[in-house]
DRENTIRO-120395 format. One record per residue (C-alpha): residue in one letter; residue number from 1; x, y, z. Coordinates in nm, 4 decimals. Example, Ala and Ser with C-alpha at 12.3 -4.5 7.8 and 13.67 -1.06 7.14 Angstrom:
residues 2
(node "A" 1 (1.2300 -0.4500 0.7800)) (node "S" 2 (1.3670 -0.1060 0.7140)) 
//
This chain:
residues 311
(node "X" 1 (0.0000 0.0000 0.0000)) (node "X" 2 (0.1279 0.3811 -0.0766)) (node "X" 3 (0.2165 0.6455 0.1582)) (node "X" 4 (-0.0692 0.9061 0.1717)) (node "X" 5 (0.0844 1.2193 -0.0200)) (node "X" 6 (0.1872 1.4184 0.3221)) (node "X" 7 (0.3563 1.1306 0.4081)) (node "X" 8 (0.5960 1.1513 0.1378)) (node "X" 9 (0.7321 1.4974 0.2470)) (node "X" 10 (0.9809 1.3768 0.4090)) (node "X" 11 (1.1194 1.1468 0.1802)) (node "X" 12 (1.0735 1.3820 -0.1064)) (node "X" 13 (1.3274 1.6268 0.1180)) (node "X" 14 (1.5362 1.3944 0.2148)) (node "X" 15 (1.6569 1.3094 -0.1527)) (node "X" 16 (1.6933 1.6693 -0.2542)) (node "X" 17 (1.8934 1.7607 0.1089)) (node "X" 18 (2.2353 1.7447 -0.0894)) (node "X" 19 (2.1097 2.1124 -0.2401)) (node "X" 20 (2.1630 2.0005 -0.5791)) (node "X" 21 (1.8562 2.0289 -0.8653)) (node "X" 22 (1.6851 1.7078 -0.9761)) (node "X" 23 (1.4219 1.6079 -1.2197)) (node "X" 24 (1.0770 1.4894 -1.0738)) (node "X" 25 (1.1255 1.1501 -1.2930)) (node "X" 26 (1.4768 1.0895 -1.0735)) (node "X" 27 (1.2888 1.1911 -0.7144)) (node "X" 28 (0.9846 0.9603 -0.7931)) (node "X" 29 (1.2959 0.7032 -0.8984)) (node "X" 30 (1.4937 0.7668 -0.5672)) (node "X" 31 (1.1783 0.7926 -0.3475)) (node "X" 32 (1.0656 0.3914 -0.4563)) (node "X" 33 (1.4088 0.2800 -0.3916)) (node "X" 34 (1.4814 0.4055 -0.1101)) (node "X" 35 (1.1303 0.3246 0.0095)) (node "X" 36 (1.1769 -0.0127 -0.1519)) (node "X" 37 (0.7859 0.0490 -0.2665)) (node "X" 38 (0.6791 -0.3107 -0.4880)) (node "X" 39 (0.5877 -0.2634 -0.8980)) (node "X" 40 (0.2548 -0.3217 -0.8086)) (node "X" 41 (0.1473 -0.0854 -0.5798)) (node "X" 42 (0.3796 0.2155 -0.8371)) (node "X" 43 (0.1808 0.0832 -1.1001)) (node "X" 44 (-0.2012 0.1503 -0.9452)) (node "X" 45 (-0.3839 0.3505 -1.1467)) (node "X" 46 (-0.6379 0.6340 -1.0251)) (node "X" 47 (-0.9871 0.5730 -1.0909)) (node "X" 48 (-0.9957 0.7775 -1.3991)) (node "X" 49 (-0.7028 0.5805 -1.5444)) (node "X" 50 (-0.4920 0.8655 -1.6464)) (node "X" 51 (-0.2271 0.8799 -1.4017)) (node "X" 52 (-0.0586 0.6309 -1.1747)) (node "X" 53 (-0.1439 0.7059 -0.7931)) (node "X" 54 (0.2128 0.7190 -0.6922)) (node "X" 55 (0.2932 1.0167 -0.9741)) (node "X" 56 (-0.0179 1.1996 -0.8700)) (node "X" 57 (0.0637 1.1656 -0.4727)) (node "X" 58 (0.4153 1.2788 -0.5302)) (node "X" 59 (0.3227 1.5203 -0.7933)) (node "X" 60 (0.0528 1.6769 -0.5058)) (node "X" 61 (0.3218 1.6649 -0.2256)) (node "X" 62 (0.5437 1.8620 -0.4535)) (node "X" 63 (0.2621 2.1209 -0.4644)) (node "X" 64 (0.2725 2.1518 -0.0876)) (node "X" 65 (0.5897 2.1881 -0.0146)) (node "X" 66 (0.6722 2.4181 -0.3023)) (node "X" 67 (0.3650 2.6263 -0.0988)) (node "X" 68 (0.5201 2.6209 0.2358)) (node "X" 69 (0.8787 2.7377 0.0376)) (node "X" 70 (1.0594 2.4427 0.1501)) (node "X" 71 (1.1386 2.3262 -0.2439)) (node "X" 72 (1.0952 2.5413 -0.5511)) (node "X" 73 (1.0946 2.4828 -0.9165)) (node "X" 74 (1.3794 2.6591 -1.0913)) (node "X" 75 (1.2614 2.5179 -1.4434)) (node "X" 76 (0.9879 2.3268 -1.5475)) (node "X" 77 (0.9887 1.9715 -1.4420)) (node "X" 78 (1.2981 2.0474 -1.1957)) (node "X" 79 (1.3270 2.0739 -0.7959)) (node "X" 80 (1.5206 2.1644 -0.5405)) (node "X" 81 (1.5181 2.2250 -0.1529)) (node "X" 82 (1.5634 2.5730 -0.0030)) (node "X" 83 (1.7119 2.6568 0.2869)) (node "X" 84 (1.4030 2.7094 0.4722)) (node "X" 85 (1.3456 2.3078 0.3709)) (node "X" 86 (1.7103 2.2180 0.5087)) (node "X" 87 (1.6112 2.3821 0.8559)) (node "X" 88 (1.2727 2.1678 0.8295)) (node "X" 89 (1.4288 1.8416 0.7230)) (node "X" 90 (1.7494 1.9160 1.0080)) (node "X" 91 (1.4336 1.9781 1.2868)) (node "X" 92 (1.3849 1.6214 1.2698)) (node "X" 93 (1.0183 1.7247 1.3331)) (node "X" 94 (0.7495 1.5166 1.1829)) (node "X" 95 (0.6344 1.6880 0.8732)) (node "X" 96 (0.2787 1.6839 0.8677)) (node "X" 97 (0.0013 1.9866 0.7360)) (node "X" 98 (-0.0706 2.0754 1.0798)) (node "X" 99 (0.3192 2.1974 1.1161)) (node "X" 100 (0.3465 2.3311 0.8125)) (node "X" 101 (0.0336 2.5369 0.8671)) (node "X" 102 (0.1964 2.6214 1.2380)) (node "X" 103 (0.5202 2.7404 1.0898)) (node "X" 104 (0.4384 2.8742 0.7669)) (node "X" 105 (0.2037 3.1434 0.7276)) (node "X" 106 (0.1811 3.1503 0.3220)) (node "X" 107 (0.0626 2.7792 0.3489)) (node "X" 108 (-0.1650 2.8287 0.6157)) (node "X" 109 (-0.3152 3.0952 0.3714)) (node "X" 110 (-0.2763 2.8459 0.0670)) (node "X" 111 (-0.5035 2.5832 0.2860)) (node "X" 112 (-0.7684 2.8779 0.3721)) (node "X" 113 (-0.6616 2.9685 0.7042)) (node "X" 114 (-0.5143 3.2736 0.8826)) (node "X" 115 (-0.2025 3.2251 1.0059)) (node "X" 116 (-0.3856 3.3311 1.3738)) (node "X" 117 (-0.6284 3.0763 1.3187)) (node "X" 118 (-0.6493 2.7551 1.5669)) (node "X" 119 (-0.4572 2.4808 1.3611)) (node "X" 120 (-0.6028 2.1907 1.3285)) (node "X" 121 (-0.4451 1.8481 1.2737)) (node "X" 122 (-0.6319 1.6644 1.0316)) (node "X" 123 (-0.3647 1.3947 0.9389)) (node "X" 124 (-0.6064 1.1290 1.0324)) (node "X" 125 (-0.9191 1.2278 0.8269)) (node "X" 126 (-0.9692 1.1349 0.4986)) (node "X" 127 (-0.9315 1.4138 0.3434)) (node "X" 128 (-0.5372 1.4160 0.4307)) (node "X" 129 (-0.5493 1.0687 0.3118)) (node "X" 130 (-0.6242 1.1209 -0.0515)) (node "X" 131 (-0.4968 1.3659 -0.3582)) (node "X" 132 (-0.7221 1.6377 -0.4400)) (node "X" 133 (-0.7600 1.4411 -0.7254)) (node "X" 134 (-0.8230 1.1264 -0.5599)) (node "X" 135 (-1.0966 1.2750 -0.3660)) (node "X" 136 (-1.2739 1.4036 -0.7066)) (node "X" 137 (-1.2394 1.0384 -0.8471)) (node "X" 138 (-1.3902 0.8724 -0.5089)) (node "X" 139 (-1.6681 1.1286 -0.4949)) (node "X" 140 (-1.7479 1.0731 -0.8728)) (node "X" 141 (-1.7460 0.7032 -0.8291)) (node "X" 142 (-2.0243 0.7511 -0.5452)) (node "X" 143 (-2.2024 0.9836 -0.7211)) (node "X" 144 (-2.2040 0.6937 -1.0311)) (node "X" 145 (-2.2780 0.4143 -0.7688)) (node "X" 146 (-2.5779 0.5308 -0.6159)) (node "X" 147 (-2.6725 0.6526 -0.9717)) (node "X" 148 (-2.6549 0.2679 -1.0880)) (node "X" 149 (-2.8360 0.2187 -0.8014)) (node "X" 150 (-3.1407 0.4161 -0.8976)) (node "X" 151 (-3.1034 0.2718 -1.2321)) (node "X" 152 (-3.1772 -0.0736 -1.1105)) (node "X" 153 (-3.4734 0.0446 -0.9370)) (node "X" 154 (-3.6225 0.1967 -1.1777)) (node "X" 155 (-3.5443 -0.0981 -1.4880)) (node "X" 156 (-3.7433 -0.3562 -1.2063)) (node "X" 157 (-4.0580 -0.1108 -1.2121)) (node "X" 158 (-4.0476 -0.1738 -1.5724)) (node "X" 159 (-4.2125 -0.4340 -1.7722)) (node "X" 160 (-4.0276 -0.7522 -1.9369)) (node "X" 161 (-4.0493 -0.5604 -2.2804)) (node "X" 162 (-3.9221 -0.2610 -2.1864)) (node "X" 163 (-3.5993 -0.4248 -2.0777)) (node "X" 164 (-3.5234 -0.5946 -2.3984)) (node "X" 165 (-3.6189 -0.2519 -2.5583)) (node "X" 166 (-3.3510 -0.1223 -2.3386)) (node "X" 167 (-3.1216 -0.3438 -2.4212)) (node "X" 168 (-3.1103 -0.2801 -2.8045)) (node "X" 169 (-3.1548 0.0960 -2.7544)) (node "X" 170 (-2.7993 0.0116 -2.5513)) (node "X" 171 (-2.6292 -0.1938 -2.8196)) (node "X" 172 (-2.7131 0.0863 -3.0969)) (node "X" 173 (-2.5463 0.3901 -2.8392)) (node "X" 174 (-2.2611 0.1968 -2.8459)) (node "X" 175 (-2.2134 0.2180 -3.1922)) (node "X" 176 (-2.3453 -0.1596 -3.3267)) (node "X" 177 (-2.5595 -0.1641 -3.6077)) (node "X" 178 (-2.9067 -0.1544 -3.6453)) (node "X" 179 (-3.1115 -0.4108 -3.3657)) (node "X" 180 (-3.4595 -0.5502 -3.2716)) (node "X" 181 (-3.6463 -0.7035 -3.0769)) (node "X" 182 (-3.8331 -1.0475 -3.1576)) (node "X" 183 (-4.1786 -1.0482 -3.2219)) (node "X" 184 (-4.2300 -1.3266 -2.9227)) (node "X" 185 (-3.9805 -1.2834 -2.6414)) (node "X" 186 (-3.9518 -1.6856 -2.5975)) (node "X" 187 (-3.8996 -1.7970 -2.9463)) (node "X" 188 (-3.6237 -2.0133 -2.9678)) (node "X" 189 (-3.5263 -1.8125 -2.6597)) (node "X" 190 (-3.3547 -1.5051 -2.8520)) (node "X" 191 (-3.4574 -1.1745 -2.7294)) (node "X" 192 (-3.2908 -0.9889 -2.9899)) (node "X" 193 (-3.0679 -0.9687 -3.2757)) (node "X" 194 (-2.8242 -0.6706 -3.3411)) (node "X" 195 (-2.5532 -0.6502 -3.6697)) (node "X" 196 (-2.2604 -0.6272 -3.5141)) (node "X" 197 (-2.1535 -0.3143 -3.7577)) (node "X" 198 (-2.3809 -0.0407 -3.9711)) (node "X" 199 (-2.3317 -0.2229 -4.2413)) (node "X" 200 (-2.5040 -0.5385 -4.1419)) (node "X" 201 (-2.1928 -0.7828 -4.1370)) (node "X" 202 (-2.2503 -1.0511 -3.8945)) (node "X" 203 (-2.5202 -1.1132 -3.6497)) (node "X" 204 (-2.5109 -1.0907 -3.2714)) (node "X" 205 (-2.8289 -1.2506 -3.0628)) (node "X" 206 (-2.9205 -1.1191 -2.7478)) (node "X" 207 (-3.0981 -1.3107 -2.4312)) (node "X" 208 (-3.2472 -1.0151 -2.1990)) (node "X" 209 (-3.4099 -1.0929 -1.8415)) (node "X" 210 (-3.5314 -0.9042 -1.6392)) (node "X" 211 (-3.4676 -1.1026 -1.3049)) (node "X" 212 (-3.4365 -1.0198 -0.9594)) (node "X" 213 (-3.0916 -0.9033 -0.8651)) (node "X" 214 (-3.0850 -1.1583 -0.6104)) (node "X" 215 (-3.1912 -1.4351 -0.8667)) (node "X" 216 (-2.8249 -1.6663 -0.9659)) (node "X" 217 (-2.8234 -1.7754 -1.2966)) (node "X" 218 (-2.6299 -2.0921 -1.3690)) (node "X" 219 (-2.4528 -2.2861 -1.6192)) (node "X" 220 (-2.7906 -2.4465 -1.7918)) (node "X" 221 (-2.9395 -2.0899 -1.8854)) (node "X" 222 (-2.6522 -2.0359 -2.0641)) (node "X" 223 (-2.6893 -2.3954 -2.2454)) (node "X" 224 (-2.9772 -2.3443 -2.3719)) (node "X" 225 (-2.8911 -1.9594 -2.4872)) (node "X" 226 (-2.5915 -2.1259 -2.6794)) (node "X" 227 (-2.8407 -2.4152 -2.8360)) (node "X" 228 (-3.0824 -2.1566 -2.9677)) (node "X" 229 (-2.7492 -1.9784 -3.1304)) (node "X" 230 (-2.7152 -2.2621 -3.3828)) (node "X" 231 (-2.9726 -2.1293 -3.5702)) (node "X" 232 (-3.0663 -2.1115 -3.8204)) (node "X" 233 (-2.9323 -1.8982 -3.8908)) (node "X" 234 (-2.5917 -1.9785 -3.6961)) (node "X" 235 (-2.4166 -1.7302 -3.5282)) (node "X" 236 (-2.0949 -1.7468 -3.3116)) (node "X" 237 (-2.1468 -1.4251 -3.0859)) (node "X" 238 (-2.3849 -1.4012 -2.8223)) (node "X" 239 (-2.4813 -1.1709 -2.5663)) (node "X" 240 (-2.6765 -1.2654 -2.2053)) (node "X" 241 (-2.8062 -0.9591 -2.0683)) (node "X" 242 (-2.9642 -0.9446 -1.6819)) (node "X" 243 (-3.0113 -0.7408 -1.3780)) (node "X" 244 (-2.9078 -1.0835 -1.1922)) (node "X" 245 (-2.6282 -1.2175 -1.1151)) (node "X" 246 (-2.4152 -1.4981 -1.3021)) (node "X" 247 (-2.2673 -1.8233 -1.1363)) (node "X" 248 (-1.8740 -1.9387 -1.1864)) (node "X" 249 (-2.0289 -2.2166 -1.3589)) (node "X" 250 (-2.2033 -1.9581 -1.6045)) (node "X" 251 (-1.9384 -1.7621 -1.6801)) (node "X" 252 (-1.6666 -2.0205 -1.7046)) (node "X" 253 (-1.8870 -2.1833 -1.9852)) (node "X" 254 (-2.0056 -1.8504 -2.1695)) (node "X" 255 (-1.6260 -1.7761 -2.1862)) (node "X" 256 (-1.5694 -2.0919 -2.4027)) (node "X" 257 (-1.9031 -2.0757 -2.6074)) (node "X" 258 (-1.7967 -1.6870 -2.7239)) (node "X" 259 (-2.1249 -1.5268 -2.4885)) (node "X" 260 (-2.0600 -1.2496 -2.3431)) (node "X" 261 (-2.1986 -1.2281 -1.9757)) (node "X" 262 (-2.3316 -0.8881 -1.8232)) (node "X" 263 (-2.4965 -0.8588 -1.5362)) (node "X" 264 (-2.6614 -0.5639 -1.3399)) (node "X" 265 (-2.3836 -0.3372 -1.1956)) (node "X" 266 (-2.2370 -0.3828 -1.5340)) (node "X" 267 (-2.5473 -0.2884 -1.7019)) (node "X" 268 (-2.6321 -0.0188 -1.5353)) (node "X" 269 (-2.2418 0.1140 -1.5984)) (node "X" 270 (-2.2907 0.0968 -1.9590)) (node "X" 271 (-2.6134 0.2689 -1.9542)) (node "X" 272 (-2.3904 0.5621 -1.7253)) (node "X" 273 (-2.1012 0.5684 -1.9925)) (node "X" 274 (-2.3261 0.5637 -2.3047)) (node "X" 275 (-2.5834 0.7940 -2.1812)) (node "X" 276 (-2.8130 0.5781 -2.1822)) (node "X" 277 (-3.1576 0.6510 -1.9448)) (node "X" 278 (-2.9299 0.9293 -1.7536)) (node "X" 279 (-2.8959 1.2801 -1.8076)) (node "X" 280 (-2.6110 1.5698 -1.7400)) (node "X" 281 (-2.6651 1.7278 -1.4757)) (node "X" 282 (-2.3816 1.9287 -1.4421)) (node "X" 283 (-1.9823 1.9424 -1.5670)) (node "X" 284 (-1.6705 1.9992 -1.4087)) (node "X" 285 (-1.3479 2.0252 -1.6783)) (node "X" 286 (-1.0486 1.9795 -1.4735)) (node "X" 287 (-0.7341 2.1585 -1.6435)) (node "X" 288 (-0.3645 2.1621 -1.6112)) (node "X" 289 (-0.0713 2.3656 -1.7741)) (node "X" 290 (-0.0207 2.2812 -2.1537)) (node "X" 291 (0.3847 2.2582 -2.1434)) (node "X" 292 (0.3781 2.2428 -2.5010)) (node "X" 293 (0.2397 2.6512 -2.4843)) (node "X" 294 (0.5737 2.7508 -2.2989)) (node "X" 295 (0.8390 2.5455 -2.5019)) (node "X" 296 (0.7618 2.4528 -2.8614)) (node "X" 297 (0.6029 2.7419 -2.9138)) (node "X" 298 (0.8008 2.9722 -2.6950)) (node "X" 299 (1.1060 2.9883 -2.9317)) (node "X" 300 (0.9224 3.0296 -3.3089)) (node "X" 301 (0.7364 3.3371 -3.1476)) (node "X" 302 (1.0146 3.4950 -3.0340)) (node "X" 303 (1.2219 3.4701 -3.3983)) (node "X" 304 (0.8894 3.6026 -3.5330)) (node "X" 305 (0.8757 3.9220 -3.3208)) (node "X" 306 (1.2420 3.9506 -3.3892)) (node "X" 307 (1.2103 3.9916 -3.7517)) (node "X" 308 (0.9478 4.2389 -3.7504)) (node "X" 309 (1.0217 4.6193 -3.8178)) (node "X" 310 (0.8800 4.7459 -3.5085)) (node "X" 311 (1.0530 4.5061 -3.2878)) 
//
């Protein structure tokens, strides 16, 4: 498991206490050695996938201690500890928020409080625990579970129709080709057929049922969803849709018939990600510096204003 990002002050200082400048890739290097963190737990990925959780926590504790002036940034990408730092790291105090709010008046300030203000350790809570970023990702993902939630409630007040209705609708916003549903919802016990592209190549035949969430379904549902794929016509994709749940048993033989298995949580997550039965209700657009603005560009600008007559 990872340090929380405060607790990586002190190693972050500790590697830069020689004074000299170093990349962030060589402290995040230095910092899992000398931690002696496992591959696993540097390779964990945030929820959103687009940054390991070791880079962000290191990349956050940066931010904080670059706040409190115990490291700056002398270029872009670089680091190094100030003297102010060397008298922190030489304290041998514990390096926590609460001190640097206590010592530091600019970070108390950064972290909304006046430097007169009663500090306040909150080390233990879990908002010290966890990245800014990491609490955006947890709240989202609660936000989406109780949202799946409400989902499944509202599919069971629905009738048997309506669910394999839903289904297709789902299939189509995620970009297969055209779908429908079976005139009777028991022949030969296919739901619904999909093409598998807009163009009509291949056919994929869909099993929907609307079961209680508690309801298990085993290894002979599947069977008999595979039989009725024989045809005619044959197909060799199939897809066995439910709000239930699946057995090992089911899912160990869809795996080796080529059916695809989905049951309610992932249902209702494809509904969320395809917009499906959901609405925005509002957007956040999180945004960072564009390097590419201050380097690439930096130099052709400057030969361009240098050629000009009035410059």
């Amino acid at each position: 498991m990872l340090p929380r990002y405060d607790e990586f002050y002190a190693p972050l200082l500790h590697v830069l206490k020689d004074g000299n400048t170093y990349t962030m890739k060589e402290v995040k290097k230095r910092i899992a050695e000398n931690l002696h963190l496992p591959e696993d737990a540097l390779l964990e990925r945030l929820a959103s996938g687009r940054q390991s959780v070791y880079d962000n926590r290191i990349g956050w504790a940066k931010t904080y201690l670059q706040k409190a002036g115990v490291v700056v940034s002398p270029k872009r990408a670089q680091i190094m500890i100030t003297d102010r730092g060397k008298a922190l790291l030489s304290s041998g105090e514990t390096i926590t928020n609460a001190l640097l709010e206590e010592k530091y008046p600019e970070f108390a300030e950064f972290c909304g409080k006046k430097s007169s203000d009663k500090v306040i350790d909150v080390t233990d809570t879990v908002l010290a625990e966890e990245t800014p970023q990491e609490v955006l990702d947890r709240v989202y993902g609660t936000i989406n579970e109780q949202l799946a939630d409400d989902l499944l409630i509202e599919i069971m007040g629905q009738s048997v129709k309506f669910f394999e209705i839903l289904v297709v609708d789902l299939m189509k916003a995620m970009n297969y080709g055209d779908g429908f549903v079976t005139k009777l919802s028991r022949d030969d016990g296919i739901d619904g057929i999909i093409h598998e592209d807009k163009l009509g190549f291949n056919l994929i035949y869909i099993q929907a049922k609307r079961w209680n969430p508690d309801t298990t379904i085993g290894k002979p549902e599947i069977q008999k969803f595979a039989g009725a794929m024989m045809g005619p016509p044959k197909v060799e994709k199939g897809l066995f849709i439910t709000i239930a749940k699946f057995s090992q048993g089911a899912k160990d033989y869809a795996n080796a018939q080529h059916i695809i298995l989905v049951d309610g949580r992932k249902l209702t997550e494809l509904m969320i990600e395809h917009e499906l039965g959901v609405s925005t209700q509002k957007s956040y657009r999180i945004k960072r510096i564009d390097s590419d603005y201050f380097t690439d560009n930096c130099f052709s600008r400057e030969l361009i204003f240098s050629r000009l007559p009035f410059y």
